[in-house]
Residue frames relative to the residue before (quaternion, step in Angstrom):
aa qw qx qy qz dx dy dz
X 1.0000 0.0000 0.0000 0.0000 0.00 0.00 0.00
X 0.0127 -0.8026 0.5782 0.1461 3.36 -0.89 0.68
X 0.3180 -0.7397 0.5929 -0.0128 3.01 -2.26 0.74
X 0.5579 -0.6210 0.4818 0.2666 3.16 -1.50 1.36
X 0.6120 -0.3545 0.4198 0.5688 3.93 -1.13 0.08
X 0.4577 0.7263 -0.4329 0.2748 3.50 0.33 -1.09
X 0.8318 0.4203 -0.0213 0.3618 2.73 0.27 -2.21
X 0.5742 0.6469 -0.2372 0.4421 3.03 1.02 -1.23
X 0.6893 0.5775 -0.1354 0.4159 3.51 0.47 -1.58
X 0.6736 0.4317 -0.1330 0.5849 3.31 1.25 -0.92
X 0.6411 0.4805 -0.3280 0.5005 3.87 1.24 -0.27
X 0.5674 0.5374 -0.2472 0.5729 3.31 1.32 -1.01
X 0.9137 0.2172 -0.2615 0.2229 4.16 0.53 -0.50
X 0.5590 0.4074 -0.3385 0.6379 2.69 1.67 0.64
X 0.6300 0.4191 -0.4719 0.4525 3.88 0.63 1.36
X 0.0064 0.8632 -0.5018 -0.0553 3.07 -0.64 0.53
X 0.6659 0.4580 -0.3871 0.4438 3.55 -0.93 -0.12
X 0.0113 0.9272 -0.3341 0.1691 3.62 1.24 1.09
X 0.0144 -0.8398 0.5390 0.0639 3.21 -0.34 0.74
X 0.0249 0.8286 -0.5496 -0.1032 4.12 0.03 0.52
X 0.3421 -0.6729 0.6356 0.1616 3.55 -0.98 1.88
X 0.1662 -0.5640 0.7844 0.1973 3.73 -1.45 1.15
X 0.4255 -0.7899 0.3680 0.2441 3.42 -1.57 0.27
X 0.5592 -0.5290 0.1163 0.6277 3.77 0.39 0.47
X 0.7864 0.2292 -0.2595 0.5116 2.91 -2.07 -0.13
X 0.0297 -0.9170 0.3978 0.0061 3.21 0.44 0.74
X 0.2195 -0.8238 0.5023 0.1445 4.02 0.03 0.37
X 0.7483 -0.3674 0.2547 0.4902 3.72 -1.81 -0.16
X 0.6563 0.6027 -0.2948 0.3451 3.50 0.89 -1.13
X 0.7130 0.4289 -0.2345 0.5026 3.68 0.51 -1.33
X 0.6246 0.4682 -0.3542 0.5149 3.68 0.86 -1.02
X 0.7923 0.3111 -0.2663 0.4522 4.03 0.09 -1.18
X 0.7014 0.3464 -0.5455 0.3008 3.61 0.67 -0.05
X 0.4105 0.6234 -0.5597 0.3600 3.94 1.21 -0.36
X 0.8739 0.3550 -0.2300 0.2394 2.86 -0.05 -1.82
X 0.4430 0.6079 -0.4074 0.5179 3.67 1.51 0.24
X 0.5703 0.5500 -0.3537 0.4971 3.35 0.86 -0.58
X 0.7828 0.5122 -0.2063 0.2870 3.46 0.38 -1.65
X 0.5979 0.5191 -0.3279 0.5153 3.07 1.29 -1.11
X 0.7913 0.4020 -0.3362 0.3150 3.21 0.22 -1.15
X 0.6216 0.2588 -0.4858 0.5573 3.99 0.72 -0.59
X 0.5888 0.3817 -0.6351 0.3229 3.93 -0.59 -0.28
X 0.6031 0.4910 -0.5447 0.3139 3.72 0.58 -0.81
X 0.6149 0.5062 -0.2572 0.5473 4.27 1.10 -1.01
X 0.4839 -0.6147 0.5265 0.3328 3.97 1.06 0.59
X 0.5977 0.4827 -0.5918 0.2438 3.52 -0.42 0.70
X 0.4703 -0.5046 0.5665 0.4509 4.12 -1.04 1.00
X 0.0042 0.7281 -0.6333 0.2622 3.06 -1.45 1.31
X 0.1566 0.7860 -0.5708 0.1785 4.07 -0.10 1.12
X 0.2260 -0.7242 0.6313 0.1611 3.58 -1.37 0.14
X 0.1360 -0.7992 0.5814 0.0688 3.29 -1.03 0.75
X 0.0006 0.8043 -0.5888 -0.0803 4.00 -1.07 0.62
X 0.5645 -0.4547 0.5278 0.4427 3.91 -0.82 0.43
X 0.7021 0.4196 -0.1640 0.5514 3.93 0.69 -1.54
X 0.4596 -0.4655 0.6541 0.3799 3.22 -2.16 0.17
X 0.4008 -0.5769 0.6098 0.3670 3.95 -0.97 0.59
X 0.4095 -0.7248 0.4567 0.3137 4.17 -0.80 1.22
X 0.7326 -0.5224 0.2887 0.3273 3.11 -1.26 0.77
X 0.5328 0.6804 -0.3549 0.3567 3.64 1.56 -0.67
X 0.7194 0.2587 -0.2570 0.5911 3.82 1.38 -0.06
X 0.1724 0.8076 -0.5435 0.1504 3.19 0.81 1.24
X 0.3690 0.5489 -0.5117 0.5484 3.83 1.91 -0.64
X 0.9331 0.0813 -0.2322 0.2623 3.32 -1.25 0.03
X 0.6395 0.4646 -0.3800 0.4804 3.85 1.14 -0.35
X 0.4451 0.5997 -0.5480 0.3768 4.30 0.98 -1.48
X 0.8412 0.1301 -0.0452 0.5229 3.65 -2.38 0.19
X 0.6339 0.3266 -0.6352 0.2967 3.74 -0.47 1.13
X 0.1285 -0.7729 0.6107 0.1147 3.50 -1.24 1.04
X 0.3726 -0.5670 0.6570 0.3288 3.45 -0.90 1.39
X 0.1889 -0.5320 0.7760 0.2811 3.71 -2.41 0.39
X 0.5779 -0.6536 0.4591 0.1676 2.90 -1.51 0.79
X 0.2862 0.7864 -0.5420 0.0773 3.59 -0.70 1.28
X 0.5448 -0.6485 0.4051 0.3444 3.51 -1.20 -0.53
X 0.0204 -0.9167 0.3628 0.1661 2.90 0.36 1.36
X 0.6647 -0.5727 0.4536 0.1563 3.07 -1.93 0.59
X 0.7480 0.3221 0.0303 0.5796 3.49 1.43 -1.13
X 0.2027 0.8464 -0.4925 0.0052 3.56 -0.09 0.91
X 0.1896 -0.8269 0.5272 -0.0480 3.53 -0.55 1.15
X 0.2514 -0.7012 0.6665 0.0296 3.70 -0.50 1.32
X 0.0679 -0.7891 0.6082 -0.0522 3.54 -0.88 1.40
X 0.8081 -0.1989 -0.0826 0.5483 3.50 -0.68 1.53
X 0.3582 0.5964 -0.5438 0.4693 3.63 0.33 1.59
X 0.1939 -0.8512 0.4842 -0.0588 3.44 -0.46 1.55
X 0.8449 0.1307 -0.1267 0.5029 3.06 1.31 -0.15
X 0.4226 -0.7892 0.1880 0.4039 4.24 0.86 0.27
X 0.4877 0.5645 -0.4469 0.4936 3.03 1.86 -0.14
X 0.5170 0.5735 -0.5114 0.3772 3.47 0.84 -0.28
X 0.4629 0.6058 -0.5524 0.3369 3.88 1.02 -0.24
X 0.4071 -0.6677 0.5168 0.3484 3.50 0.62 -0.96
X 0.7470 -0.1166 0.1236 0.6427 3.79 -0.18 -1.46
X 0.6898 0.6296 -0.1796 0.3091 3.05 1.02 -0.60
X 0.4165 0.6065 -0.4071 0.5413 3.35 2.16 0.19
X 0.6265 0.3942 -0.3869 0.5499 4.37 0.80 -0.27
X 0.7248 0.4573 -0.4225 0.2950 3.25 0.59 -0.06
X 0.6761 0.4032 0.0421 0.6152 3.49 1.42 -0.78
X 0.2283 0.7317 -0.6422 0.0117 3.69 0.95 0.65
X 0.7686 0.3511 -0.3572 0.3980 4.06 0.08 -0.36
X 0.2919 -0.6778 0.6743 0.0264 3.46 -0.76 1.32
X 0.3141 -0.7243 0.5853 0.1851 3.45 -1.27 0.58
X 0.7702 0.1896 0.1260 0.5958 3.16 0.84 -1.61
X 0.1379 -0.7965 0.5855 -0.0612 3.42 -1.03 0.92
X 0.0414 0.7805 -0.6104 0.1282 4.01 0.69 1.28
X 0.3961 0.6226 -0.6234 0.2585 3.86 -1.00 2.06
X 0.3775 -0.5795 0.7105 0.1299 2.80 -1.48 0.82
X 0.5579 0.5918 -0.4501 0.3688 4.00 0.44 0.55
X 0.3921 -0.7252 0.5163 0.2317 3.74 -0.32 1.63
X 0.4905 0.5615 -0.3587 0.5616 3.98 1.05 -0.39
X 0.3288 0.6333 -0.5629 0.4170 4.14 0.29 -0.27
X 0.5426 -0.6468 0.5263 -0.1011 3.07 -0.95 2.10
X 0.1560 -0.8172 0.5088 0.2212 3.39 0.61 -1.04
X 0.2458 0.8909 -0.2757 0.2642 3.28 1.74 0.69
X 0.6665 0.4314 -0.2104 0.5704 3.60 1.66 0.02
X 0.6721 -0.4952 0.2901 0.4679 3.85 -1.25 0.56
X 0.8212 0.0820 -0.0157 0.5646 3.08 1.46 -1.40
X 0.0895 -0.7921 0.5932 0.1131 3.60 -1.01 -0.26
X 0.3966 -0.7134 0.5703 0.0928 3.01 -1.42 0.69
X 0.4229 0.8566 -0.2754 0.1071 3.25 0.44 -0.07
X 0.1339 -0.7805 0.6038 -0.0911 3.78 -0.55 1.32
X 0.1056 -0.7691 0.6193 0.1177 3.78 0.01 0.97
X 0.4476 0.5666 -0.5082 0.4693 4.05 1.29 0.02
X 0.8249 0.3082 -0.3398 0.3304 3.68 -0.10 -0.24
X 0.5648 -0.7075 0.3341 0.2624 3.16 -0.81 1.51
X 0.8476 0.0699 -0.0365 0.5248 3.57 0.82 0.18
X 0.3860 -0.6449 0.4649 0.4680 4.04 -0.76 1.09
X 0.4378 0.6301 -0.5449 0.3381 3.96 0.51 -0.32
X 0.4524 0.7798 -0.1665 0.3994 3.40 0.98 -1.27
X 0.8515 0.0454 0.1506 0.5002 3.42 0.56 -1.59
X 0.4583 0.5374 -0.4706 0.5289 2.46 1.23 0.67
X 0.4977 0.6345 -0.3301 0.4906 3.64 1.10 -0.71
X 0.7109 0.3279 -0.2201 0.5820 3.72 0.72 -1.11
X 0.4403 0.5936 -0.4776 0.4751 3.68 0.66 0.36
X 0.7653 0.3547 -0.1694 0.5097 3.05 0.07 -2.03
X 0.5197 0.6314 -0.4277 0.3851 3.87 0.74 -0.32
X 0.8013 0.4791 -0.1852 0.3067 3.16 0.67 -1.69
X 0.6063 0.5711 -0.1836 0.5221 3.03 1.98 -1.23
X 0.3051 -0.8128 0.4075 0.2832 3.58 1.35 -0.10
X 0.4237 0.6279 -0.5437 0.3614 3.47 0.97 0.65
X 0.5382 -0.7451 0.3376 0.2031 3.11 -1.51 1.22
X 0.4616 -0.6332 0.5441 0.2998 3.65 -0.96 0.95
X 0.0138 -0.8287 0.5518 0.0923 3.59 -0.99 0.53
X 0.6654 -0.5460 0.1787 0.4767 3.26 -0.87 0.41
X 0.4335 0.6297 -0.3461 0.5439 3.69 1.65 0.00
X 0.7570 0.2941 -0.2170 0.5417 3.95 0.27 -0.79
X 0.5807 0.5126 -0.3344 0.5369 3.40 1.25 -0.48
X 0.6722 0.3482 -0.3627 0.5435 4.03 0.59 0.06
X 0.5472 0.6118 -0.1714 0.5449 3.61 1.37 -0.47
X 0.6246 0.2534 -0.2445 0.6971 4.13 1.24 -0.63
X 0.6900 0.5146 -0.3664 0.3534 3.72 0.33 -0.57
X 0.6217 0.5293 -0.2770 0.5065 3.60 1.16 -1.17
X 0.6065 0.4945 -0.3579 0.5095 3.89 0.76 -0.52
X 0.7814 0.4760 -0.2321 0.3302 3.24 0.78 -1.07
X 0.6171 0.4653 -0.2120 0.5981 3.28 1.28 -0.99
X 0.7626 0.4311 -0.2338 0.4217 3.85 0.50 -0.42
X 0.6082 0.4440 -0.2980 0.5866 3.64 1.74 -0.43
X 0.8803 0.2143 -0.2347 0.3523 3.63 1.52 -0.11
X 0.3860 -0.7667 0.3068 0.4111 2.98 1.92 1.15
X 0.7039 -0.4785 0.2837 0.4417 3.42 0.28 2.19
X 0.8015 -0.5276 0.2563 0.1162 3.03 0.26 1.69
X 0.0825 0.8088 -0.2958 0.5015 3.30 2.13 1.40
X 0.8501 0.4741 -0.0811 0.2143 2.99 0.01 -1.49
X 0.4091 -0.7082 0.3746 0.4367 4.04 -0.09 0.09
X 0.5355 0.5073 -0.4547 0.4991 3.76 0.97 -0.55
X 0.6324 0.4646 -0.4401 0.4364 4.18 0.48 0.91
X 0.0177 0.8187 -0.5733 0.0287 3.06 -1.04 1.35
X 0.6552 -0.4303 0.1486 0.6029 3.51 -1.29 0.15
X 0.5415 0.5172 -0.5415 0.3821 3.87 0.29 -0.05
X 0.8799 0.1822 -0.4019 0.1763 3.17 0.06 -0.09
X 0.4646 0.6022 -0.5060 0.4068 3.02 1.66 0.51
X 0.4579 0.7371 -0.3995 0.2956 3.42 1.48 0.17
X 0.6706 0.5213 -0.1297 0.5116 2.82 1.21 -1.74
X 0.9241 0.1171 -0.3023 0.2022 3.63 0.83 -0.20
X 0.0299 -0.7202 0.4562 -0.5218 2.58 1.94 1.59
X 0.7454 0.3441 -0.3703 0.4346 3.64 0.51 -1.43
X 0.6941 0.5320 -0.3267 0.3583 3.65 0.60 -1.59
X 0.4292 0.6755 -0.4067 0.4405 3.70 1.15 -0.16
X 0.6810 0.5778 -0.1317 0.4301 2.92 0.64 -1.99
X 0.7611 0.2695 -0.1771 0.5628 3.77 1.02 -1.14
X 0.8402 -0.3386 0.1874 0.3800 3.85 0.09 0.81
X 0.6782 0.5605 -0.3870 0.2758 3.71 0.70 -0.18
X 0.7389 -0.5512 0.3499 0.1664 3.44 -1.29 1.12
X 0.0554 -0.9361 0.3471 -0.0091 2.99 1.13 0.42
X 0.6281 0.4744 -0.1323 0.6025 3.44 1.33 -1.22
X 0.6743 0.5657 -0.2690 0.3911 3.13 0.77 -1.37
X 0.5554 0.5850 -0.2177 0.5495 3.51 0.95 -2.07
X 0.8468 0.2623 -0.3136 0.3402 4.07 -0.05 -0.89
X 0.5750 0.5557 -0.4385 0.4102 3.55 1.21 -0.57
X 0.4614 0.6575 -0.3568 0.4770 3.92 1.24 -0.62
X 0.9055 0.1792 -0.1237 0.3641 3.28 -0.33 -1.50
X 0.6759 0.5082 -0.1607 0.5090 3.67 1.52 0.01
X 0.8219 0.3222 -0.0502 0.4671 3.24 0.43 -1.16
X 0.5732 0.6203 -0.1788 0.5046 3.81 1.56 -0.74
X 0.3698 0.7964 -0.4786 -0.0022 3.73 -0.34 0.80
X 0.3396 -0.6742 0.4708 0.4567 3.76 -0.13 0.37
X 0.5766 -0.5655 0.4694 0.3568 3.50 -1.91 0.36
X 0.4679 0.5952 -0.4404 0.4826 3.71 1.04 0.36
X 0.7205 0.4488 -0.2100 0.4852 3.42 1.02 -0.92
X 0.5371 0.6233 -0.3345 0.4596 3.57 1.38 -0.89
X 0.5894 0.6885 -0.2139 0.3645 3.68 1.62 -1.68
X 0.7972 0.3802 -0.1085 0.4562 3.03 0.74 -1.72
X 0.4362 0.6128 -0.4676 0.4642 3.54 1.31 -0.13
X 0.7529 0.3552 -0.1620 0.5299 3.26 0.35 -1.32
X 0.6002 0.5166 -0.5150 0.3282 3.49 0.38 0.49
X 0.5161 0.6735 -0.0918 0.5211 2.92 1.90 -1.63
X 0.7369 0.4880 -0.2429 0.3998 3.49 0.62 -0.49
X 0.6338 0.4820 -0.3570 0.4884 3.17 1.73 -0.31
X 0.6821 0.5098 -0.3494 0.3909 3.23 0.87 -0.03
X 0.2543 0.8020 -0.4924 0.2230 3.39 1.21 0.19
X 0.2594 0.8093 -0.5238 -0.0579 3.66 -1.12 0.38
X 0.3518 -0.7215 0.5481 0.2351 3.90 0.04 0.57
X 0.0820 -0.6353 0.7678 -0.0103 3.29 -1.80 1.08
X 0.7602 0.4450 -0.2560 0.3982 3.65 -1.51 -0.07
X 0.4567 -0.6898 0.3479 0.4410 3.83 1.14 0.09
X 0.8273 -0.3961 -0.0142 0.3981 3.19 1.14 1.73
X 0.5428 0.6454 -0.3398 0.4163 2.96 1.94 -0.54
X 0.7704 0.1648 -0.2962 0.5400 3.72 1.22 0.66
X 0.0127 0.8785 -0.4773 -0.0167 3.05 -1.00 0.82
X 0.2566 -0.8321 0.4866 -0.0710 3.91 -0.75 1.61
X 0.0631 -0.8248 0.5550 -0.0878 2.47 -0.96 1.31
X 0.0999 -0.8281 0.5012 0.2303 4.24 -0.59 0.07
X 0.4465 -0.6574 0.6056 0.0414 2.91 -1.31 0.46
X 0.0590 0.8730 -0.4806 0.0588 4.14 0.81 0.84
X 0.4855 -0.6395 0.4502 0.3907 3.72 -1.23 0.51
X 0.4880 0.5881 -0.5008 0.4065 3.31 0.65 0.54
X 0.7273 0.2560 -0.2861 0.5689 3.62 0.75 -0.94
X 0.4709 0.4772 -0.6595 0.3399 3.82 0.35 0.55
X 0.6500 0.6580 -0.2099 0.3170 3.16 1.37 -1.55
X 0.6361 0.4763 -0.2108 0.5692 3.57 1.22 -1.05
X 0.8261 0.1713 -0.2182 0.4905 3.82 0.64 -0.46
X 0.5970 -0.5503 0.4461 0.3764 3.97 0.75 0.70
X 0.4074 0.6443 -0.5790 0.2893 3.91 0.65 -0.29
X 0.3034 -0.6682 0.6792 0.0140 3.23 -1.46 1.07
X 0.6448 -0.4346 0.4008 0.4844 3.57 -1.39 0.04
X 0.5819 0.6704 -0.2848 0.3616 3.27 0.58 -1.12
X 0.4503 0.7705 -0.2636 0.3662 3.53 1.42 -1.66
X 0.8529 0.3329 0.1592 0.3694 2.54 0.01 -2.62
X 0.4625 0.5754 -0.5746 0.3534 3.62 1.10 0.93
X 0.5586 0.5856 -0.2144 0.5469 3.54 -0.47 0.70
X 0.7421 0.3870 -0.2697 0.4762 3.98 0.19 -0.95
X 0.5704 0.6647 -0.4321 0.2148 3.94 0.67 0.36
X 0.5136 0.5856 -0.3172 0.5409 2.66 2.23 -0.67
X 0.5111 0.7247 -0.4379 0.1476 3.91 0.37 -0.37
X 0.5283 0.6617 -0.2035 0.4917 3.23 1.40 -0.96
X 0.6851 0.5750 -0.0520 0.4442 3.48 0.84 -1.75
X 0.7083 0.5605 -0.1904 0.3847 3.61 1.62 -0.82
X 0.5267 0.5738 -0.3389 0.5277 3.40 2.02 -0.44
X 0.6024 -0.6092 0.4463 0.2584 3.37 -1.36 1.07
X 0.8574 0.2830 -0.0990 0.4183 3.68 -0.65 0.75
X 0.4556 0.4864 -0.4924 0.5597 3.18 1.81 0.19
X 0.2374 -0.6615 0.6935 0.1586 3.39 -1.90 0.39
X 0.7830 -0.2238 -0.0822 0.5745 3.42 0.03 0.36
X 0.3642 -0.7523 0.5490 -0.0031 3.53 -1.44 1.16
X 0.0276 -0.7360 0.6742 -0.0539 3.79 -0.82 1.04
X 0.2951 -0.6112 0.7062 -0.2018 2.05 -2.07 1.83
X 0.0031 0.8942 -0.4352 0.1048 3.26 -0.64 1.45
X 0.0313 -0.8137 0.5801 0.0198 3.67 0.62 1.47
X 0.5044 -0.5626 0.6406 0.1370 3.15 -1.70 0.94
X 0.1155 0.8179 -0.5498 0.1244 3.44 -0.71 1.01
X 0.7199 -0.4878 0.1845 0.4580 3.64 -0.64 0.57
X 0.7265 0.4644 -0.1183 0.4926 3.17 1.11 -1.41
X 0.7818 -0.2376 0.2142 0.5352 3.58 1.23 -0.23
X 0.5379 -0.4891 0.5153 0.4538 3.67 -1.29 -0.68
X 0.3649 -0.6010 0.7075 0.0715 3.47 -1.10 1.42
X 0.1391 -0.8187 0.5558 -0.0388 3.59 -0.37 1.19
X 0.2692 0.8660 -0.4143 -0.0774 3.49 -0.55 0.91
X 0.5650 -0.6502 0.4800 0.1660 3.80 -0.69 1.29
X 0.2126 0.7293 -0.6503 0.0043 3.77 -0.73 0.73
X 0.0500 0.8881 -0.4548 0.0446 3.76 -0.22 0.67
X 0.2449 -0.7650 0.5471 0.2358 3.20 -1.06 0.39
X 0.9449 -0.2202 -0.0160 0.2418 3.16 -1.57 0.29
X 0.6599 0.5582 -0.2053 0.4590 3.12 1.75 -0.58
X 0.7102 0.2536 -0.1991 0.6258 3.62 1.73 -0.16
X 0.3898 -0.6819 0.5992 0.1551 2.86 -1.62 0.53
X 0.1337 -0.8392 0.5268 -0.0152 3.41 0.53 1.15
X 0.5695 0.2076 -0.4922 0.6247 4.15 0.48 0.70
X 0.6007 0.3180 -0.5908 0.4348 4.18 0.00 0.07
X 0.5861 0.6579 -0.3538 0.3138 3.74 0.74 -0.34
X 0.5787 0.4844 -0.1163 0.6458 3.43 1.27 -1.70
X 0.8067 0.3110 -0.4003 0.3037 3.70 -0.06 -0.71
X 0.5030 0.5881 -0.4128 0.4804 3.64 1.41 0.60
X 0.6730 0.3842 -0.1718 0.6083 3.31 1.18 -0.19
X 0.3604 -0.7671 0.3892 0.3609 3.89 1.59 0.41
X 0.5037 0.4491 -0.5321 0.5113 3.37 0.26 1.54
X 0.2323 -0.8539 0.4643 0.0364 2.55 -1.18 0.61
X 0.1693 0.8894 -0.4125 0.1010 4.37 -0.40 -1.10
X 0.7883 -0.3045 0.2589 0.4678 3.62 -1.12 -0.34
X 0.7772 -0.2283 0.4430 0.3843 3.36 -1.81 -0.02
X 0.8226 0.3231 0.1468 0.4443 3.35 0.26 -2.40
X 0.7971 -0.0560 0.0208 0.6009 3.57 1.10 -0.54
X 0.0980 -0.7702 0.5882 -0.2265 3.24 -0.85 1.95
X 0.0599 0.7889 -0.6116 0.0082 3.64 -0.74 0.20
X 0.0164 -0.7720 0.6325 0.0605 3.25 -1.60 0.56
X 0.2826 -0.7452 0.4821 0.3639 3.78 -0.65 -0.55
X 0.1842 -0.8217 0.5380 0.0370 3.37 -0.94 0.67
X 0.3575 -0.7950 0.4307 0.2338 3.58 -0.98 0.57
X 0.4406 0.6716 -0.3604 0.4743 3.77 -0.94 -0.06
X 0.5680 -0.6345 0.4804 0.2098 2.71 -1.55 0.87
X 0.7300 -0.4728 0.2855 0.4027 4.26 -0.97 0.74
X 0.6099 0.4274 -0.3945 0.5382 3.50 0.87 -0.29
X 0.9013 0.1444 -0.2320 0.3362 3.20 0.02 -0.78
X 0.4199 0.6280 -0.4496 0.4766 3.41 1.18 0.96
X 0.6873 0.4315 -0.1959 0.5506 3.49 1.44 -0.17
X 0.4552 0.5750 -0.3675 0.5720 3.37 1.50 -0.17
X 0.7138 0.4877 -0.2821 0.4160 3.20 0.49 -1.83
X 0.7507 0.3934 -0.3467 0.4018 3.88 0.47 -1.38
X 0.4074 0.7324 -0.3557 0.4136 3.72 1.16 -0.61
X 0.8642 0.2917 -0.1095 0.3952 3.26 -0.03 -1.38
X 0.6761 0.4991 -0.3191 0.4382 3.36 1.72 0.08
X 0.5840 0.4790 -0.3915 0.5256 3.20 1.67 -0.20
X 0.4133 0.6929 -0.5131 0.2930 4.02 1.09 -0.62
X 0.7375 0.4030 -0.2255 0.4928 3.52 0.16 -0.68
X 0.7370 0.2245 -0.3651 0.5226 3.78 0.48 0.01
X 0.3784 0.6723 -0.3656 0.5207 3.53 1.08 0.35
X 0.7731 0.3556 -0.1398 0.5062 3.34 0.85 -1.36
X 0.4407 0.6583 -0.2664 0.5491 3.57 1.31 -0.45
X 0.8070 0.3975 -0.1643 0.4048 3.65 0.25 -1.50
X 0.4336 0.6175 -0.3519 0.5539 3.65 2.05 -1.35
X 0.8747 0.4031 -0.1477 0.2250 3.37 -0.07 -1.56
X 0.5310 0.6466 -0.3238 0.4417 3.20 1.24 0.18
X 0.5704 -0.6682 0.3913 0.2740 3.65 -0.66 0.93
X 0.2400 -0.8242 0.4478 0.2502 3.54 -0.18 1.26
């Protein structure tokens, strides 16, 4: 069932004992809308915690460091920018009934009782703002670094086409109400450990280009995490590298992970990198999609290959 902010707003203030599900490997968006959430209903006394499959990286330690969740049973669980429930991770067997479902992902499963869900706003931070609006609870300069980080990190500091004058509205406004704005972008943009610097430059040797350059792949193996100390954490951020060379249309990144390759799609205007992923059951944005495939590196690059060949041809074949 879906719901209008209205509605929503009104589900969110009369429940309580709240439990909000971030989704693994968690990012700026899932991490700053919870913890925007949290602040703001604990600030209205209601028990209120967040759970993630992942540790949330240490880069959002401003607003996540010195908070203890208390321990209850909650009554009200609410999945916050999670499009699909396996995205829960372990934490999808633990929680099979979702109440609430707050995304801005056009992929959205439809996996909860309800859902909120506006695939127009560049980011759930975004709408979450018009939430906390509707609910008239106040935005501090704390939830205000917390909507701004989602925003600025779901649109790579405001880069991206899925941004419109709303949201340069909204963070024009959160400016206005105390967030770090400068601070918040030099963090998620400009900051890189020398583990991460490593594993770039490992990653780069493996570059290789298919389609007459108009793609370009790169991987990311547990060996070169291993050889350069890169954590997850590290590697938030490095999908866009591919995507950064002139003349590529849409760029893949392929980390090696226990469970497989974590496949991720950045594209530009000429692909549709979630119609891509959702042939391969993943799923995501216009411009940035991701899925995970099994199999060994050859044939996990065959496999994504032949699924982009045909929107490749499509994009060639159009009248420039």
């Amino acid at each position: 069932m879906d719901l209008n902010i209205v509605q929503a707003a009104e589900q969110l203030l009369y429940a309580d004992d709240i439990l909000l599900l971030a989704h693994r490997s968690p990012d700026g968006d899932t991490i700053g809308s919870c913890f925007a959430l949290y602040y703001a209903l604990r600030g209205i006394k209601k028990r209120v915690r967040i759970e993630c499959a992942d540790p949330f990286p240490r880069r959002y330690g401003y607003f996540t460091e010195g908070v203890f969740f208390s321990e209850f049973e909650p009554r009200f669980i609410v999945a916050v920018d999670v499009a699909d429930r396996r995205l829960l991770g372990e934490k999808d067997a633990c929680y099979p009934n979702i109440d609430l479902c707050i995304d801005h992902h056009l992929s959205n499963t439809g996996y909860a009782a309800r859902r909120l869900l506006d695939p127009s706003q560049a980011a759930t931070a975004q709408l979450c703002f018009s939430l906390l609006s509707e609910m008239r609870l106040p935005i501090t300069p704390q939830i205000a670094d917390c909507l701004f980080t989602g925003l600025t990190t779901d649109t790579g500091g405001f880069r991206f086409s899925n941004v419109t004058a709303q949201t340069h509205r909204i963070a024009a406004e959160l400016m206005a109400l105390g967030c770090d704005a400068a601070g918040i972008n030099r963090q998620m943009f400009e900051c890189k450990s020398r583990s991460r610097i490593q594993v770039e430059r490992l990653a780069m040797e493996s570059l290789e280009y298919a389609f007459d350059g108009r793609c370009a792949l790169l991987c990311i193996s547990q060996k070169m995490r291993e050889s350069s100390g890169a954590c997850e954490e590290d590697l938030e951020g490095v999908a866009g590298l591919p995507r950064q060379i002139e003349g590529v249309w849409v760029g893949i990144t392929c980390r090696e992970r226990e469970e497989g390759y974590r496949i991720s799609l950045r594209a530009d205007e000429h692909i549709d990198a979630s119609a891509v992923c959702r042939l391969l059951d993943g799923g995501g944005h216009k411009q940035a999609a991701g899925c995970t495939l099994q199999g060994d590196f050859a044939a996990v690059r065959a496999k994504l290959l032949d699924t982009l060949a045909p929107f490749i041809r499509a994009a060639q074949d159009q009248p420039s």
